[in-house]
C-alpha positions in Angstrom: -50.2 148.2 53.3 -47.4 150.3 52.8 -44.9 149.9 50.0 -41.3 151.9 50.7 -38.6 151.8 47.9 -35.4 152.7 49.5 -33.1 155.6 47.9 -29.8 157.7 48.0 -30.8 159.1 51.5 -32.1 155.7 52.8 -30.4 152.7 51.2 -31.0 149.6 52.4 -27.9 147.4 52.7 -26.7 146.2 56.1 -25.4 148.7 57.8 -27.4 151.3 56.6 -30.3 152.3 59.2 -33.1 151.2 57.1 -32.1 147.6 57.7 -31.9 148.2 61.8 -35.7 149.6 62.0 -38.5 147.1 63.4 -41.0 148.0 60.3 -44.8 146.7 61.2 -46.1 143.9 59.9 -47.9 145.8 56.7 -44.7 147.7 55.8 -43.1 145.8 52.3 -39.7 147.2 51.9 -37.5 147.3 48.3 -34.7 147.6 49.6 -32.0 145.6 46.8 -32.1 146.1 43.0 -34.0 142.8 42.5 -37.6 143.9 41.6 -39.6 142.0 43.7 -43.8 142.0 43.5 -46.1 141.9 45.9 -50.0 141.3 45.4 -52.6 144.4 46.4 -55.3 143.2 47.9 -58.9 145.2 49.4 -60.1 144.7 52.6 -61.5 141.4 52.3 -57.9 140.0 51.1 -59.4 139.8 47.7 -56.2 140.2 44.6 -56.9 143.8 43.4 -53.3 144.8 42.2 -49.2 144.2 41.5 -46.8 146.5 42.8 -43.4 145.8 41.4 -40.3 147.7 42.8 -36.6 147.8 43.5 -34.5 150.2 45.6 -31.0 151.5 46.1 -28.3 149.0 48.1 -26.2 152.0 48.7 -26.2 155.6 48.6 -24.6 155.8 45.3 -27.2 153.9 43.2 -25.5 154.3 39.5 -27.7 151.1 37.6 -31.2 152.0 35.9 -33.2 150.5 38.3 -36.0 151.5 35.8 -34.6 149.3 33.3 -34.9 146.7 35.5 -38.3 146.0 36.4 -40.6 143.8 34.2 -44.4 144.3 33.8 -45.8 140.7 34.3 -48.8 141.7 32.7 -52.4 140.1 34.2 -55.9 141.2 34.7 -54.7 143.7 37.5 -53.6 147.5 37.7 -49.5 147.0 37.8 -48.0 149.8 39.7 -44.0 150.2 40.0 -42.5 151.9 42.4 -38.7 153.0 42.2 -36.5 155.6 43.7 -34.9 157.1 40.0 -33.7 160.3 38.7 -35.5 160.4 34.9 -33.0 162.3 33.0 -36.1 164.6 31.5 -38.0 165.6 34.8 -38.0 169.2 35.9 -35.2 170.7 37.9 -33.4 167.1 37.4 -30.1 168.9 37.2 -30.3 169.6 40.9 -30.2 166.1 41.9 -27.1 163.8 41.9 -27.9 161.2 39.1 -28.5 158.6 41.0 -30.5 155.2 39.1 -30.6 157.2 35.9 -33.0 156.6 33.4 -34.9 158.2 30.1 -38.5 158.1 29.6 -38.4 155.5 26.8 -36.8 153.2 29.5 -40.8 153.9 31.8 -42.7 153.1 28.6 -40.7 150.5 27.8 -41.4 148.7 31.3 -45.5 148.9 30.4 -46.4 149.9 34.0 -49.7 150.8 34.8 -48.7 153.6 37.3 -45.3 154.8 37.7 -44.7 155.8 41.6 -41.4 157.8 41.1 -39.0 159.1 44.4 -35.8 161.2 44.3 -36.5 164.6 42.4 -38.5 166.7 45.6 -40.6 168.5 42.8 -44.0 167.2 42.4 -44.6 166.3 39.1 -45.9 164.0 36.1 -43.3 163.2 33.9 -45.4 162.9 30.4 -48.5 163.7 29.7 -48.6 160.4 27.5 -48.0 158.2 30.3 -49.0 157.7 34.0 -45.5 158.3 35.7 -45.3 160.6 38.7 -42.8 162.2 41.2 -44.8 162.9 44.7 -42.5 165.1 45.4 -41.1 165.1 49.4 -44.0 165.9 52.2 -41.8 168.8 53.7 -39.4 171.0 52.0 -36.4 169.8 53.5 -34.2 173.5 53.2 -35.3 177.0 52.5 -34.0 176.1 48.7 -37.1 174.0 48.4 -39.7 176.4 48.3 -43.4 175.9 47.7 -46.0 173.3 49.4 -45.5 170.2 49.7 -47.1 166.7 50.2 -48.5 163.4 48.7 -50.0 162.6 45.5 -53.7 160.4 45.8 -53.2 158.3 42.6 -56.6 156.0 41.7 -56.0 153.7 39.1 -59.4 152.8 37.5 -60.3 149.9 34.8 -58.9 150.3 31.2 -55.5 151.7 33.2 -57.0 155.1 33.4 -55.2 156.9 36.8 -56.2 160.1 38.2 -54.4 162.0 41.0 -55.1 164.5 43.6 -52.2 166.5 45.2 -52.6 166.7 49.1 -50.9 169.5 50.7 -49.1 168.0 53.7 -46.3 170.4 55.0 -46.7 171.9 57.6 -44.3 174.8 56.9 -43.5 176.0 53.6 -40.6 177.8 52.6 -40.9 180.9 50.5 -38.0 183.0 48.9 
C-alpha cells in the first residue's frame, strides 16, 4: 500500500490536479485536514499497523496539521504521516511556513513514527524522538544540492525504528 499526504505543491481540494488523477486501488490519499487512519496490514491481510495522516486542502496550508492528529493508542506500531514545516528542522527558513508546528506539538501527538514532507533536506528532527523528513527523491533546482532519495524506516516491537537512507536521484546537483 501506498500512503500520500498531500502538500503546498500538491493540495488536494477540487480543482487541484491531485483530485483529477485515477490513483490505483492500493494508493490511500490525505488529502483534507481531517486525520483519517487506515489499518497496515502484511501480506496475508493480517492488522500489523495504524497510519494516521492529514494533508493540505490548498496551497496555502496555515493550520498545524500536526496538532491535529490523535494517537489512538493499541497494540500496533502508529505511524503519522503529514506534510508540515517543524519550526526547528534544518534549513526551515527556506521554506514558506506552511502547517507550522514546534517539536513539543510531535511529542505531544505520541506517534510511533513520524513520516514528515515539505523541508527537501533529509533529516531526523530529534534525536529523542522518531520523527523524520525524507527529504525530496530528486533535487528539484541546482539550489538543492547533494543526493537525494527515500528513507527505509522499520519500526520494530517496543517502538524501536531504525532507518536506512536510499540514494535515489539520478542526478545530483553540486555547487
Amino acid at each position: 500500500d501506498v500512503f500520500y499526504a498531500t502538500g503546498n505543491h500538491d493540495p488536494g481540494s477540487a480543482g487541484y490536479r491531485v483530485q483529477h488523477l485515477d490513483w490505483p486501488d492500493n494508493v490511500n490519499l490525505f488529502s483534507t485536514s481531517n486525520p483519517t487512519t487506515y489499518p497496515i496490514t502484511d501480506n496475508e491481510g493480517r492488522k500489523v499497523g495504524l497510519i494516521t495522516g492529514a494533508g493540505h486542502e490548498t496551497n496555502k496550508e496555515s493550520r498545524n496539521l500536526v496538532g491535529e492528529l490523535a494517537n489512538e493508542q493499541s497494540e500496533w506500531p502508529h505511524i503519522a504521516i503529514v506534510h508540515a514545516q517543524v519550526n526547528s528542522a534544518r534549513s526551515a527558513e527556506r521554506h514558506d511556513r506552511y502547517a507550522p508546528c514546534t517539536t513539543e506539538d510531535l511529542i505531544q501527538g505520541g506517534f510511533d513514527y513520524w513520516a514528515l514532507g515539505h523541508i527537501h533536506q533529509q533529516q531526523c528532527i530529534s534525536e529523542n524522538m522518531p520523527a523524520y523528513y525524507s527529504g525530496n527523491l530528486q533535487g528539484r533546482h541546482p539550489r538543492e544540492t547533494g543526493i537525494k532519495g527515500a528513507l527505509y524506516a522499520e519500526i520494530f516491537p517496543e517502538a524501536e525504528v531504525k532507518t536506512e537512507f536510499l540514494p535515489l536521484s539520478p542526478m545530483v546537483w553540486h555547487s
